[in-house]
C-alpha positions in Angstrom: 0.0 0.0 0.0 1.3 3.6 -1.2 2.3 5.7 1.6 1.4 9.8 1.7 3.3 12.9 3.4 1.9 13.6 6.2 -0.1 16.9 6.2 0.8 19.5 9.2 -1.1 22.3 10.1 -0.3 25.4 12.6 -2.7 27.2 14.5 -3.0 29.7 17.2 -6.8 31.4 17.8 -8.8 32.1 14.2 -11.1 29.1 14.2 -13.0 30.9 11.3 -10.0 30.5 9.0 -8.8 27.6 10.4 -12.1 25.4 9.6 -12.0 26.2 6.2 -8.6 25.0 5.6 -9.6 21.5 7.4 -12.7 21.6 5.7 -11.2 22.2 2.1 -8.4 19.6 2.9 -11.3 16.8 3.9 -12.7 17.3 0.6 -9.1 16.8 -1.0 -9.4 13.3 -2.9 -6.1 11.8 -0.5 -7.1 13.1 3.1 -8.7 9.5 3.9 -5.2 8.1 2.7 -3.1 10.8 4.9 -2.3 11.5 8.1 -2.7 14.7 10.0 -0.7 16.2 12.5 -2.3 19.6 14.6 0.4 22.4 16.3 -2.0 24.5 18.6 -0.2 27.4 20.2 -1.0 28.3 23.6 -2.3 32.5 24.1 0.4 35.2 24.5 -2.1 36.5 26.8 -5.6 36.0 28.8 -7.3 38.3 25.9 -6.9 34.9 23.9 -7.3 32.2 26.1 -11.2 31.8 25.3 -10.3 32.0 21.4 -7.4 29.5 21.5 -9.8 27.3 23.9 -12.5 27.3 21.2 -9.7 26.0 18.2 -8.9 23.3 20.8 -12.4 21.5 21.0 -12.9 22.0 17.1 -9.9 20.4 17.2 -11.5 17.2 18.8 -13.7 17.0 16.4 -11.8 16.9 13.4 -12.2 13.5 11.2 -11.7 12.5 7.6 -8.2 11.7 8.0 -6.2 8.4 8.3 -4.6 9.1 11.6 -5.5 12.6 13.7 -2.6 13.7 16.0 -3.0 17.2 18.3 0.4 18.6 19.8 -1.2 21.4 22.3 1.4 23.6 23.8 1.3 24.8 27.1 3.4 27.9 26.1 3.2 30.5 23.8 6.0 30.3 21.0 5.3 32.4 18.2 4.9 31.0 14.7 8.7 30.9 13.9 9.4 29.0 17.0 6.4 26.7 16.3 7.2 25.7 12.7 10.8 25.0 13.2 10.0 22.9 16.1 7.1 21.3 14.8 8.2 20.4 11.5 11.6 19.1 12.5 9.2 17.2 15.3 7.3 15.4 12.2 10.5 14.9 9.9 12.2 13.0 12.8 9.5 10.5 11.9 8.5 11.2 8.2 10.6 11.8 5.3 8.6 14.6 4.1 5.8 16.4 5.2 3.1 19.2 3.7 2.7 22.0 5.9 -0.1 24.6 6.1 -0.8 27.5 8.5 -4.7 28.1 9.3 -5.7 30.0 7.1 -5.2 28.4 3.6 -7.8 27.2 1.4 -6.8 24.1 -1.1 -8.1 22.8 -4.1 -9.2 19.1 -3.6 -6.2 18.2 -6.0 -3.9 19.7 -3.3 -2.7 16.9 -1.4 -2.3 15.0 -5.1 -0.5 17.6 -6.6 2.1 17.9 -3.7 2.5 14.0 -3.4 3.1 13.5 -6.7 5.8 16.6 -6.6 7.7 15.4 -3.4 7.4 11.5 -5.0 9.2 13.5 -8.3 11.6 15.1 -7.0 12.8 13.7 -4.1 16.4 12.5 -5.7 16.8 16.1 -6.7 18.8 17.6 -4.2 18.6 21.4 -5.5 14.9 21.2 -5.4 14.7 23.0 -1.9 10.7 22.8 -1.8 7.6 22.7 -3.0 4.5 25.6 -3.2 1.3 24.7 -3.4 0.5 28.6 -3.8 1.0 30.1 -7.3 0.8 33.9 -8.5 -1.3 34.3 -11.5 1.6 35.1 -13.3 -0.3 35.1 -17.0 1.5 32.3 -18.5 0.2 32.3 -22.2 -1.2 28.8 -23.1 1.7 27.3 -24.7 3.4 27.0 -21.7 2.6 23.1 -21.9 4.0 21.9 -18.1 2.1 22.3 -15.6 4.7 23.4 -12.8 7.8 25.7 -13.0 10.7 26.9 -10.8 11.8 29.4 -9.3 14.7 30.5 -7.1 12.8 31.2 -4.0 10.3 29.4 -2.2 7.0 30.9 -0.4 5.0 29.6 2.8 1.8 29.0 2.6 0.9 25.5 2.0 4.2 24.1 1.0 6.0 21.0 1.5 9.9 19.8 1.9 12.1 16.7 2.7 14.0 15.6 5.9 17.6 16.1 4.2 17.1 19.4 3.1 15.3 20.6 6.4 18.0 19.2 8.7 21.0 20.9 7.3 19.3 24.3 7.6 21.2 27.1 9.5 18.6 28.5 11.5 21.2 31.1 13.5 22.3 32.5 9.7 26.1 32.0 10.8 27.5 34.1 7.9 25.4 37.0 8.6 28.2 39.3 9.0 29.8 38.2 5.9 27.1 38.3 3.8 26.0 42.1 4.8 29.5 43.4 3.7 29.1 42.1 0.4 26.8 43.8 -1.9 27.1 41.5 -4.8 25.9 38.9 -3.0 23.0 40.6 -1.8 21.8 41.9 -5.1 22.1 38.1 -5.9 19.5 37.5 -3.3 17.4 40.3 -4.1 16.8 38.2 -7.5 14.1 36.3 -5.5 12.1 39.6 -4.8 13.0 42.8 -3.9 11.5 42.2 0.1 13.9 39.8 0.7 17.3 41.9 1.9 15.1 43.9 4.0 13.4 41.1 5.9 16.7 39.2 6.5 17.7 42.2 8.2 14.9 42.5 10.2 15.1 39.1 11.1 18.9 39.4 12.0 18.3 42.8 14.2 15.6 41.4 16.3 12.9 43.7 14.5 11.0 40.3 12.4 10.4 36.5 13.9 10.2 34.3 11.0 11.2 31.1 9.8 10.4 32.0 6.0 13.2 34.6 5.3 15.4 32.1 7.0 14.2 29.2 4.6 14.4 31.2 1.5 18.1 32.5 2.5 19.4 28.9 3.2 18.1 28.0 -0.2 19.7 31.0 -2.2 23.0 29.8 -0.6 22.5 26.8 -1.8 21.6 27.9 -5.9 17.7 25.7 -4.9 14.9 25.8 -6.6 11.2 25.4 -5.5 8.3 24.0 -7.6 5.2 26.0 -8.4 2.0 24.9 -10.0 1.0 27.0 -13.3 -2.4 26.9 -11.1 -3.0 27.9 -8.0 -3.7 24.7 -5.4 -4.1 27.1 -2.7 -5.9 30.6 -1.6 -5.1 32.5 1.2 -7.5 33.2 3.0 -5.9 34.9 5.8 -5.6 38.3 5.1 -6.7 41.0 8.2 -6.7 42.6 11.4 -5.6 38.7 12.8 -3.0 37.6 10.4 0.5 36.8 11.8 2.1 38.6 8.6 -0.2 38.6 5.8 -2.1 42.4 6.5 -3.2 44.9 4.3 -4.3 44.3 0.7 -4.8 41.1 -0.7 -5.5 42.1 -4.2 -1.5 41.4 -5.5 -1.9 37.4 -4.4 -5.3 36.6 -5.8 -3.9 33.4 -7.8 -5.4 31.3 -10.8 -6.6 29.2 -8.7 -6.8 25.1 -9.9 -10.7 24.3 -10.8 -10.2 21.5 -12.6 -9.5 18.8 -10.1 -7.5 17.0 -12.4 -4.9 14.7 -10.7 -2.7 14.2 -13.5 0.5 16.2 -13.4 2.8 17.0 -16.5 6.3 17.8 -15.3 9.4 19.6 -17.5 11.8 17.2 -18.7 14.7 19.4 -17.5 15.0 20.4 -13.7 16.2 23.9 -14.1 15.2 27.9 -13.5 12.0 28.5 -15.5 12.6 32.1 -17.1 9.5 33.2 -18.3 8.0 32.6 -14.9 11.0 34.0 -13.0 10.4 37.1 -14.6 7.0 37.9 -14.2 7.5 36.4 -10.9 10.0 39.4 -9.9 7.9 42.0 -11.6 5.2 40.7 -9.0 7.7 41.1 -5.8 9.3 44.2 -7.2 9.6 47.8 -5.9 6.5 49.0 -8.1 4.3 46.4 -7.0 5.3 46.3 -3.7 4.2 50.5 -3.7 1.0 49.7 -5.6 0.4 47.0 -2.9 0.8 49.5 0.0 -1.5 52.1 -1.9 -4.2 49.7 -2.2 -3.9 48.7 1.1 -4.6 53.0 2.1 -7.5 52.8 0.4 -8.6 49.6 1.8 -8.7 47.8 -2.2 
């Protein structure tokens, strides 16, 4: 019998958001077939002890999956803390592993899509991840695959391997080395003009996440991440609640996957897919980035 990643799913106190990214991954043609493992933070405060309370008896109630595991933690540790601790948790016993926060909505092809991708690719050590998120980057109809890659990953509902998540530098060693050399960084900022900007952050105390870690083990590296030409996943997480993902929502609004289809045609070649990386730049770039913000004044 065919064994499937295990899906993983962090939460902290939205239970709206979070029931529609269980319910949308119940309807997902593999969930009977996969096992699911829960990461519910405890509150930073008693303004959300009632809130995280009520995620923790939906979370009882959860079925439609092979196996249901719920890791509740006693204290609060941020998302950062709780992703790196919870997925290197479930790749001490799994060789790979899907992750979602609670607040993504997946196409029922989801779980297929990113089997069939980590099955794929597995023996391709470059390949740092895999997104089940897409931009609706307008890719004209001859582009005949159905994924592409690019040189930087993204978070939400994404999936990796034991071997590349262990050898992660989580403390970002060569820091100091890596901010005197401006060559380097303009290298990074291929991936998307945010992505200097948040490392620092990250490095001077001012950001928490795992993500700009992630992305700037990978650049080190020369990895690449697989995207779907559609959409398997909408966020849904956008607000006054989100961790990171305020303000206007209107860049991300993907192609999202209707189809259902289950069949995947991969690139012969495992390499940088141009046209995509492009118009994946021209989304995270400068302009955008300032159209984003305006649109999020004016509440677009």
């Amino acid at each position: 019998m065919k064994t499937f990643s295990p899906i993983v799913i962090f939460t902290y106190k939205r239970l709206d958001t979070l029931k529609k990214t269980v319910q949308s991954l119940q309807k997902n043609y593999l969930a009977k077939e996969s096992d699911l493992y829960i990461f519910s933070d405890a509150p930073k405060d008693n303004s959300d002890k009632e809130l995280v309370d009520d995620v923790r008896k939906y979370l009882k109630t959860i079925s439609g999956f092979h196996s249901i595991t719920i890791y509740e933690s006693k204290n609060n540790k941020g998302l950062a803390t709780s992703i790196i601790g919870g997925v290197s948790r479930i790749l001490k016993i799994h060789e790979s592993a899907i992750i979602l926060e609670d607040d993504l909505v997946s196409t029922n092809n989801f779980l297929d899509f990113m089997n069939q991708s980590l099955d794929k690719y597995r023996d391709e050590t470059n390949i740092f991840s895999i997104s089940g998120f897409s931009f609706n980057l307008n890719l004209k109809k001859e582009y005949f695959d159905d994924i592409y890659f690019l040189n930087r990953g993204w978070s939400w509902g994404w999936a990796t391997w034991r071997d590349r998540w262990e050898n992660i530098d989580w403390e970002i060693t060569d820091y100091n080395e890596f901010i005197k050399n401006k060559k380097t960084q303009k290298l990074f900022s291929a991936g998307g003009s945010d992505l200097n900007s948040m490392l620092k952050k990250q490095m001077t105390g001012s950001l928490d996440s795992w993500a700009i870690r992630w992305f700037y083990n990978q650049f080190k590296i020369g990895g690449l991440t697989v995207y779907p030409v559609k959409s398997k996943i909408l966020n849904e997480g956008f607000g006054v609640n989100a961790t990171h993902t305020k303000g206007s929502s209107r860049r991300y609004i993907p192609n999202l996957d209707l189809d259902s289809s289950t069949e995947i045609h991969f690139p012969i070649e495992v390499k940088l897919s141009e046209i995509p990386q492009k118009k994946f730049q021209r989304k995270m770039g400068l302009f955008s980035r300032f159209k984003s913000k305006i649109e999020t004044y004016f509440g677009l």
